[in-house]
GUMIMI-179275 format. One record per residue (C-alpha): residue number from 1; residue in one letter; x, y, z. Coordinates in nm, 2 decimals, always signed. Example, Ala and Ser with C-alpha at 12.3 -4.5 7.8 and 13.67 -1.06 7.14 Angstrom:
REM GUMIMI-179275
(1 a (+1.23 -0.45 +0.78))
(2 s (+1.37 -0.11 +0.71))
***
This chain:
REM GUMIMI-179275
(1 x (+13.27 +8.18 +12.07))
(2 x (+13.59 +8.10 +12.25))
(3 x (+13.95 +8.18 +12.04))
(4 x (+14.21 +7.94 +12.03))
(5 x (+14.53 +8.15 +12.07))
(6 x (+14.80 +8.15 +11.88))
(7 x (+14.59 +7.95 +11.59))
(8 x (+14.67 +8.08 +11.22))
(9 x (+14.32 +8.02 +11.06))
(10 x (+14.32 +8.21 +10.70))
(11 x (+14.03 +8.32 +10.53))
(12 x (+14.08 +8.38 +10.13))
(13 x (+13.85 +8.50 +9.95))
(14 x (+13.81 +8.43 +9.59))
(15 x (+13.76 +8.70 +9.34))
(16 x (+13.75 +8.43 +9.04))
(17 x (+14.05 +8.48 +8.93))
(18 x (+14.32 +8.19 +8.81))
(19 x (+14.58 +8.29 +9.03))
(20 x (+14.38 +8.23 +9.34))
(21 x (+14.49 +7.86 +9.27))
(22 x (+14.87 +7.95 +9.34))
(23 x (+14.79 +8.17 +9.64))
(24 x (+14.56 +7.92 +9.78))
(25 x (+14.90 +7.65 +9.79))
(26 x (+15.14 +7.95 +9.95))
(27 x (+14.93 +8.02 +10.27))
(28 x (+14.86 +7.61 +10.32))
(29 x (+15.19 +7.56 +10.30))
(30 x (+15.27 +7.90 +10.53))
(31 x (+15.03 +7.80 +10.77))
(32 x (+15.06 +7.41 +10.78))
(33 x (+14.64 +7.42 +10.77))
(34 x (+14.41 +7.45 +10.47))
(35 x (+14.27 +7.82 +10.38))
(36 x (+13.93 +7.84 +10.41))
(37 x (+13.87 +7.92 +10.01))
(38 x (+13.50 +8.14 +9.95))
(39 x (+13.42 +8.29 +9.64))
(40 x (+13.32 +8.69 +9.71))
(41 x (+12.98 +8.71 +9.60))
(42 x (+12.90 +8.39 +9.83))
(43 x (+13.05 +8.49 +10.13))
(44 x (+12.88 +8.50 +10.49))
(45 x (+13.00 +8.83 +10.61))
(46 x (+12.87 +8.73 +10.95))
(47 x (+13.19 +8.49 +11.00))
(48 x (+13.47 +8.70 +10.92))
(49 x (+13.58 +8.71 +11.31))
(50 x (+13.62 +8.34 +11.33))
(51 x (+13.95 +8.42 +11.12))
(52 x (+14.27 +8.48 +11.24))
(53 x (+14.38 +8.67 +10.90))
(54 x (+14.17 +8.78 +10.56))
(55 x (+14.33 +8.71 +10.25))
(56 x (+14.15 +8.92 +9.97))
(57 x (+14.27 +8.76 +9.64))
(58 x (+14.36 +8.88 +9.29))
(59 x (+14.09 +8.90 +8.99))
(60 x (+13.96 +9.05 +8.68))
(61 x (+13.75 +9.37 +8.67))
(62 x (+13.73 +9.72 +8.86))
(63 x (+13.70 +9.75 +9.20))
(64 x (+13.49 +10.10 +9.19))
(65 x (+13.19 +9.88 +8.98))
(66 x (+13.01 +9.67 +9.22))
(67 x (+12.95 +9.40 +8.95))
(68 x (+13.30 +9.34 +9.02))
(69 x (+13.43 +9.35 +9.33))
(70 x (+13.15 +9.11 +9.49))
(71 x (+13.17 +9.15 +9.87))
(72 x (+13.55 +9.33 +9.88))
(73 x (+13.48 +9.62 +10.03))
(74 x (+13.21 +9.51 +10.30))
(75 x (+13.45 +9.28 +10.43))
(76 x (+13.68 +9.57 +10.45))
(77 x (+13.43 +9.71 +10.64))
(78 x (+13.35 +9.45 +10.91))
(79 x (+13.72 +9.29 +10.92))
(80 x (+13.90 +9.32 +11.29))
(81 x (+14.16 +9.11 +11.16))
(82 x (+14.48 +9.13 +10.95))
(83 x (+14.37 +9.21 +10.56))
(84 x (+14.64 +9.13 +10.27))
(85 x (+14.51 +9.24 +9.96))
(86 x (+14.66 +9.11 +9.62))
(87 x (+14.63 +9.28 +9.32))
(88 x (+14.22 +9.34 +9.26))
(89 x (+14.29 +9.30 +9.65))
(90 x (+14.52 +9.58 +9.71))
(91 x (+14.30 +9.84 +9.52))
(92 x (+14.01 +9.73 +9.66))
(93 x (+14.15 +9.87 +9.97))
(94 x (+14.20 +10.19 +9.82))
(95 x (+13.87 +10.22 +9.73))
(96 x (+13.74 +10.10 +10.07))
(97 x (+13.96 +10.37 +10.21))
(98 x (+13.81 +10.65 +10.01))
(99 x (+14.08 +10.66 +9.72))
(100 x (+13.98 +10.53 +9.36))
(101 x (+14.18 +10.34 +9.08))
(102 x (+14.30 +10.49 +8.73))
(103 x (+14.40 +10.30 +8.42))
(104 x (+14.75 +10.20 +8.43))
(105 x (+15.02 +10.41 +8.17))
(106 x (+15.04 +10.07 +8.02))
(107 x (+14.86 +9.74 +8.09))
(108 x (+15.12 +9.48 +8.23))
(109 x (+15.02 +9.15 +8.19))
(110 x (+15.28 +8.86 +8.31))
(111 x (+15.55 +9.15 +8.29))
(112 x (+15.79 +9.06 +8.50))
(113 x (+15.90 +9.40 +8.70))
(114 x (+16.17 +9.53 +8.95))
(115 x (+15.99 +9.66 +9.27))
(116 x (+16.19 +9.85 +9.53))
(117 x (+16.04 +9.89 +9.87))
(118 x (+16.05 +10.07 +10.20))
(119 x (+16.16 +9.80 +10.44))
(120 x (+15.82 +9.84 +10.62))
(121 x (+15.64 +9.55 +10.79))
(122 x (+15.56 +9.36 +10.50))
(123 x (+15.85 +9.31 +10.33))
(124 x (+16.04 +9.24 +10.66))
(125 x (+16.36 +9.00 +10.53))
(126 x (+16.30 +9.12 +10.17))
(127 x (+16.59 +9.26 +9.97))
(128 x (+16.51 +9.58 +9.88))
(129 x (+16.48 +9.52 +9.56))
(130 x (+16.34 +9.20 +9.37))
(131 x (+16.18 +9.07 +9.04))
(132 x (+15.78 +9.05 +9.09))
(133 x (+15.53 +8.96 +8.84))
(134 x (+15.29 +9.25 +8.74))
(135 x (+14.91 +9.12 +8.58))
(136 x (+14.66 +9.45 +8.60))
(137 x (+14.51 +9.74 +8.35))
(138 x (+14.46 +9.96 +8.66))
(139 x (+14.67 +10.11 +8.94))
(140 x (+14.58 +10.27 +9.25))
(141 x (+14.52 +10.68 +9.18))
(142 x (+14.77 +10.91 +9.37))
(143 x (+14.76 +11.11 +9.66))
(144 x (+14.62 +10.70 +9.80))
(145 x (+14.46 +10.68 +10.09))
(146 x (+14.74 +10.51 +10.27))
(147 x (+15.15 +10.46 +10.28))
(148 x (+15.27 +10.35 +9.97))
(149 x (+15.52 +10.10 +10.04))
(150 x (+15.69 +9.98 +9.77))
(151 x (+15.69 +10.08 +9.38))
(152 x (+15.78 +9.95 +9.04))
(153 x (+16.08 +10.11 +8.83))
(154 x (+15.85 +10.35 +8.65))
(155 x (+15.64 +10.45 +9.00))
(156 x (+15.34 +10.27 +9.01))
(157 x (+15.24 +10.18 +9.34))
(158 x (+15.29 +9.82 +9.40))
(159 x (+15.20 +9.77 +9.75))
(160 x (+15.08 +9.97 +10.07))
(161 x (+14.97 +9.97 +10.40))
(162 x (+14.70 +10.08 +10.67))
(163 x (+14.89 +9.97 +10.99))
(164 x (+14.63 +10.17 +11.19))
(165 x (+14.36 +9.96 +11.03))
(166 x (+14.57 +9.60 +10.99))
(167 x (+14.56 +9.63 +10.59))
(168 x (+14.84 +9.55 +10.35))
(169 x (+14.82 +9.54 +10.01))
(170 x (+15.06 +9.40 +9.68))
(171 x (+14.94 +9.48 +9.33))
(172 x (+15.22 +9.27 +9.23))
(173 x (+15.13 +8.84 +9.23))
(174 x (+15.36 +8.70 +9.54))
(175 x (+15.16 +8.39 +9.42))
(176 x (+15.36 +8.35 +9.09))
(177 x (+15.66 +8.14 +9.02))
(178 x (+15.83 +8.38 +8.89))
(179 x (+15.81 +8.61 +9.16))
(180 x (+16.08 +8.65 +9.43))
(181 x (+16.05 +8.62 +9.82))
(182 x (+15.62 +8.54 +9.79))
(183 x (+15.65 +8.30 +10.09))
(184 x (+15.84 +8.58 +10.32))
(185 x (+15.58 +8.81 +10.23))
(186 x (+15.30 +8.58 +10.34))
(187 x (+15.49 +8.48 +10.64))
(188 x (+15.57 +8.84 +10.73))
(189 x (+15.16 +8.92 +10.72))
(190 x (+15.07 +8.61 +10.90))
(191 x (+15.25 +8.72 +11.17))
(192 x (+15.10 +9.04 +11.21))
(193 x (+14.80 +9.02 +11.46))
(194 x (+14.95 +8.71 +11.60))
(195 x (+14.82 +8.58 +11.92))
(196 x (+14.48 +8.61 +11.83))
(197 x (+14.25 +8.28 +11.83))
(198 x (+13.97 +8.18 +11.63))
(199 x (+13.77 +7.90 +11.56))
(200 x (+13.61 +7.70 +11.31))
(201 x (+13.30 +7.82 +11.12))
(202 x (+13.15 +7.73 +10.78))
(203 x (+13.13 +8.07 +10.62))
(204 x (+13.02 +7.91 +10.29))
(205 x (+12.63 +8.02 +10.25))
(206 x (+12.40 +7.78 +10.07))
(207 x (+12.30 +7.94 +9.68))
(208 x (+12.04 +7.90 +9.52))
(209 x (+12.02 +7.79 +9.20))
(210 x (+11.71 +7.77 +8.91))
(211 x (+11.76 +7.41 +8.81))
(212 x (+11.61 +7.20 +8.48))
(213 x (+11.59 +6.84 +8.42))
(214 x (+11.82 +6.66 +8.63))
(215 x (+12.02 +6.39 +8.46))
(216 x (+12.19 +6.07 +8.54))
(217 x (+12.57 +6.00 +8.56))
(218 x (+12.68 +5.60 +8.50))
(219 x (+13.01 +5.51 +8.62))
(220 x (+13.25 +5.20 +8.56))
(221 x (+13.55 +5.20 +8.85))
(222 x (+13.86 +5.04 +8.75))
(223 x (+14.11 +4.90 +9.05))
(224 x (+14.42 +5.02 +8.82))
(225 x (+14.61 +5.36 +8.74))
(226 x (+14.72 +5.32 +8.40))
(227 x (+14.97 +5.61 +8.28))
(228 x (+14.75 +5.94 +8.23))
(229 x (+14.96 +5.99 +7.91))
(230 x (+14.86 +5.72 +7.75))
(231 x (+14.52 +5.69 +7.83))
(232 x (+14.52 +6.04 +7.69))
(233 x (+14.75 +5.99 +7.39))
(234 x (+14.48 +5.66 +7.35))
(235 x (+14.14 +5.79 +7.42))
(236 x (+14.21 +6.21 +7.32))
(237 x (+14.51 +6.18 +7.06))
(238 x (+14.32 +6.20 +6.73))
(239 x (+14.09 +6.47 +6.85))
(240 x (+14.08 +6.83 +6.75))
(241 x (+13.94 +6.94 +7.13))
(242 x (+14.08 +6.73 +7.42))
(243 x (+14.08 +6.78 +7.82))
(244 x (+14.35 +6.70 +8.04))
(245 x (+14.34 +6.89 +8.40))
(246 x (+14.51 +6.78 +8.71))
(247 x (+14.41 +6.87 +9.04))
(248 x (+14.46 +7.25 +9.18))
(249 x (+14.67 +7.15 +9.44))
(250 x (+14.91 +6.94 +9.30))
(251 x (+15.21 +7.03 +9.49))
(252 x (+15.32 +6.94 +9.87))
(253 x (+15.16 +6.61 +9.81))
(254 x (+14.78 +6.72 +9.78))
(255 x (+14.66 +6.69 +9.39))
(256 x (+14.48 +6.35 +9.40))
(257 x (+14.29 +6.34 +9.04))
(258 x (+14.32 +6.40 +8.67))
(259 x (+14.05 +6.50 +8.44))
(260 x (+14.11 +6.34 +8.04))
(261 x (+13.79 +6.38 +7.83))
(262 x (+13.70 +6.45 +7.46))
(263 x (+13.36 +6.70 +7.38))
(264 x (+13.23 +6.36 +7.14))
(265 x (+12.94 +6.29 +7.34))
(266 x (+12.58 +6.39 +7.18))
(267 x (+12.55 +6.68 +7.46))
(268 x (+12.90 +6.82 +7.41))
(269 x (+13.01 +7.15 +7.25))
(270 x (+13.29 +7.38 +7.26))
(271 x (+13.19 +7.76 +7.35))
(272 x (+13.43 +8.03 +7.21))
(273 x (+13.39 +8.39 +7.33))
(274 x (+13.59 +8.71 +7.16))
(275 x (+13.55 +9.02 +7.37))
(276 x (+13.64 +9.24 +7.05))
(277 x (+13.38 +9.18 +6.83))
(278 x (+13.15 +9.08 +7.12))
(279 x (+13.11 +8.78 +6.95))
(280 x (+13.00 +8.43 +7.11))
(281 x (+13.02 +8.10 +6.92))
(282 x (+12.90 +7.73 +6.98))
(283 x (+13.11 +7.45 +6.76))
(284 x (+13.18 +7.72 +6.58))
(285 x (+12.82 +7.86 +6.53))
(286 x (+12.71 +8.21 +6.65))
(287 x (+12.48 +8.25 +6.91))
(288 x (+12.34 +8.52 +7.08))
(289 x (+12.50 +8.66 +7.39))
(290 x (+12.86 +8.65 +7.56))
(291 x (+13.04 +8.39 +7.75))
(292 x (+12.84 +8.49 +8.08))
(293 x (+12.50 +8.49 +7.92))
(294 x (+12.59 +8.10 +7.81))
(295 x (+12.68 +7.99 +8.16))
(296 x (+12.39 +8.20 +8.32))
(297 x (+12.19 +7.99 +8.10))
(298 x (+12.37 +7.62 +8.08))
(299 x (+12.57 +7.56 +8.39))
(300 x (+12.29 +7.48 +8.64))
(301 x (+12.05 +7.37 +8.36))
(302 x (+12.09 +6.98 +8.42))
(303 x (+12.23 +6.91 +8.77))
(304 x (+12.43 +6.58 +8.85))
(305 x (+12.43 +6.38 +9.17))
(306 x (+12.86 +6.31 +9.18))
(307 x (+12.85 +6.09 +9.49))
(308 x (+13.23 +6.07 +9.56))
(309 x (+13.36 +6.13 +9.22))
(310 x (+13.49 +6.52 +9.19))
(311 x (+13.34 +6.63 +8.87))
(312 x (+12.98 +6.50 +8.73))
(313 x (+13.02 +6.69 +8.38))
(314 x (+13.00 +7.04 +8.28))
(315 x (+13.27 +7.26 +8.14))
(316 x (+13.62 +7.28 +8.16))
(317 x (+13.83 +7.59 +8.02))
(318 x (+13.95 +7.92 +8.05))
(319 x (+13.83 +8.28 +8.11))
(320 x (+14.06 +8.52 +8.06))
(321 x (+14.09 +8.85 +8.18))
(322 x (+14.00 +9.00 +7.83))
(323 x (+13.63 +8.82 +7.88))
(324 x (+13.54 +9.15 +8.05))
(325 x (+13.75 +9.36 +7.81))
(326 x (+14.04 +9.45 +8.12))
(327 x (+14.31 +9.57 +7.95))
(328 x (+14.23 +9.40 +7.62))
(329 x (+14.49 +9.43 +7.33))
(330 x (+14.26 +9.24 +7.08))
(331 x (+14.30 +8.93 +6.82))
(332 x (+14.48 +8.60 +6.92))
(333 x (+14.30 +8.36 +7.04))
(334 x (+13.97 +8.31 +7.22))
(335 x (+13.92 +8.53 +7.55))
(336 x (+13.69 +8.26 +7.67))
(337 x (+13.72 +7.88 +7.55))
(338 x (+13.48 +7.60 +7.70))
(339 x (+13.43 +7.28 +7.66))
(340 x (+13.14 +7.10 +7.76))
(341 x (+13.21 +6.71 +7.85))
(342 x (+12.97 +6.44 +7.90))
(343 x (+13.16 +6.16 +7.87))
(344 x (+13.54 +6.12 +8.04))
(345 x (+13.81 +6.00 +8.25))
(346 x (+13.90 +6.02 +8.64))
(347 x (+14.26 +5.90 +8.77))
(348 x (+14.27 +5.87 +9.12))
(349 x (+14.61 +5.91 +9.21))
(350 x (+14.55 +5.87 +9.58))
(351 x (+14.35 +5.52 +9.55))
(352 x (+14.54 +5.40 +9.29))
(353 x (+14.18 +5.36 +9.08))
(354 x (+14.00 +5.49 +8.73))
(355 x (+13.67 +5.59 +8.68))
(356 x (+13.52 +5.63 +8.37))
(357 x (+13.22 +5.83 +8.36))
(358 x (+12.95 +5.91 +8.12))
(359 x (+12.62 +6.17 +8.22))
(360 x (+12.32 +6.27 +8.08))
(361 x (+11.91 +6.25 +8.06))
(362 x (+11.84 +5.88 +8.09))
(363 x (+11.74 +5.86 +7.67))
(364 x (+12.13 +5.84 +7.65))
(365 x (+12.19 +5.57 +7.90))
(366 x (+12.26 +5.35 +7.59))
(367 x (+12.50 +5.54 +7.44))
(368 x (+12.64 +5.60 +7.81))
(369 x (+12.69 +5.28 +7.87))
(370 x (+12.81 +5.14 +7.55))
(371 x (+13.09 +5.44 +7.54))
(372 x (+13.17 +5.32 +7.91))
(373 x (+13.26 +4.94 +7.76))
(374 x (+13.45 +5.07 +7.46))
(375 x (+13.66 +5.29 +7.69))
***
């Protein structure tokens, strides 16, 4: 396979974490071309020299428990290319390099810290010092297996590199709005290892999946975008549970849909996971298991042909980091919160259209379609 030099293709690989979102968005717009975007445990290792840099991204979990850090440290491994590691990233590294993690003094989550560095490669146009925000329970163990580059004001390694190897690692989020000079960062990294060429590969594997009854999904398309707030305040105002989720990429002009649904259709629910008690709840009923168990069980159970339309039905939530008990101070609210829609709204922003969009077995196409009409 022939490189194209001088070609910045960027691999990131997604360790399910939320930020990866916001990371994602800063190397597109770094590199002018769209990061290849791969979840870790469904990665084909076999591709990671059609790259031209390897973006290891943040996430919940340790990095020394292989239930956690997916296919990390293989690509590690294998990688001939420039590695950045961020946060679960960064100490994946260490442990890849023979070092391990620790618990942190103190968990920082969305702390907001002053990190001085070394001037090194990385942080080449950097001030030395700037605000960067902190989200992690562990830190990398000291002596680490490579330089320590820059540090946090109570000196806790926050980034480091194996020149020798091409790896560089931040335990801070350069991703974050609230963080100072991310974009230099990224550009500094993307530089290294430039003149390199790759080309273009499909390093998504095919899973496989144990699937139930499929179902059906009925569709209405409107040629109109009517405001999304009040088709919200209209359709989701009076209800206790409501849905409204814009596209990930909404900036630089590339978010195209919004999501607006209400869990009111006969297959809809509400999942609500506390990692404390361990306890896992369905419209407010307990049921047996955690958060994971339910989606082992559910997600794939009934699986919907979308055609062109982005979502077919599901859930829509959040997992937090405290859904695996990572740095978990206890009470507030749910660690986990899912809602299961059936029946719901699309906005195309791009094609100026609406799609409203019902699924299920075909004994609810009634239902389906009357709900369709009233909406």
């Amino acid at each position: 396979m022939t490189p194209r030099p001088g070609r910045r293709r960027v691999l990131l690989i997604d360790n399910h974490d939320s930020y990866t979102g916001s990371l994602h968005q800063l190397l597109w717009r770094a590199t002018g071309e769209r990061p290849e975007l791969v979840q870790s445990d469904a990665l084909d290792l076999g591709s990671l020299d059609d790259f031209s840099h390897i973006v290891l991204g943040p996430g919940p979990g340790d990095p020394q428990d292989p239930v956690d850090t997916g296919r990390g440290l293989e690509v590690l491994r294998r990688a001939r290319v420039p590695v950045l590691g961020v946060c679960l990233g960064f100490q994946q590294m260490a442990v890849a390099a023979g070092g391990s993690v620790v618990r942190a003094a103190r968990p920082a989550h969305g702390v907001i810290e002053r990190v001085t560095h070394d001037g090194s490669a990385l942080f080449d146009g950097v001030p030395a010092a700037f605000d960067a925000v902190r989200y992690h329970s562990l830190v990398v163990a000291e002596p680490a297996p490579f330089d320590i580059t820059a540090r946090a004001g109570d000196g806790t390694p926050m980034a480091g590199a194996a020149p020798e190897r091409s790896w560089f690692g931040v335990q801070f989020h350069p991703e974050s709005i609230a963080s100072e000079h991310g974009s230099r960062i990224v550009d500094a990294f993307l530089r290294m290892g430039e003149g390199r060429g790759v080309a273009r590969a499909n390093p998504i594997r095919e899973q496989q999946f144990t699937q139930g009854e499929p179902w059906r999904l009925w569709s209405e398309r409107i040629p109109a975008l009517p405001d999304a707030a009040a088709i919200f305040e209209a359709c989701c105002g009076g209800a206790e549970t409501a849905v409204w989720l814009d596209s990930a990429q909404p900036a630089y002009g590339m978010g195209r849909w919004s999501l607006l649904g209400v869990p009111d259709g006969p297959r809809d629910h509400v999942l609500a996971y506390d990692a404390a008690t361990g306890s896992m709840t369905r419209d407010g009923a307990a049921v047996r298991g955690d958060v994971w168990d339910a989606l082992a069980r559910e997600i794939d159970a009934h699986p919907v042909e979308a055609g062109d339309l982005p979502f077919a039905g599901g859930y829509v939530g959040s997992i937090g980091y405290g859904a695996k008990a990572v740095g978990r101070s206890g009470g507030g609210a749910p660690d986990a919160q899912l809602v299961h829609l059936s029946r719901f709204v699309l906005l195309d922003h791009e094609r100026g259209e609406t799609h409203v969009v019902a699924v299920g077995p075909d004994e609810d196409e009634p239902g389906a379609r009357a709900w369709i009409a009233r909406a």
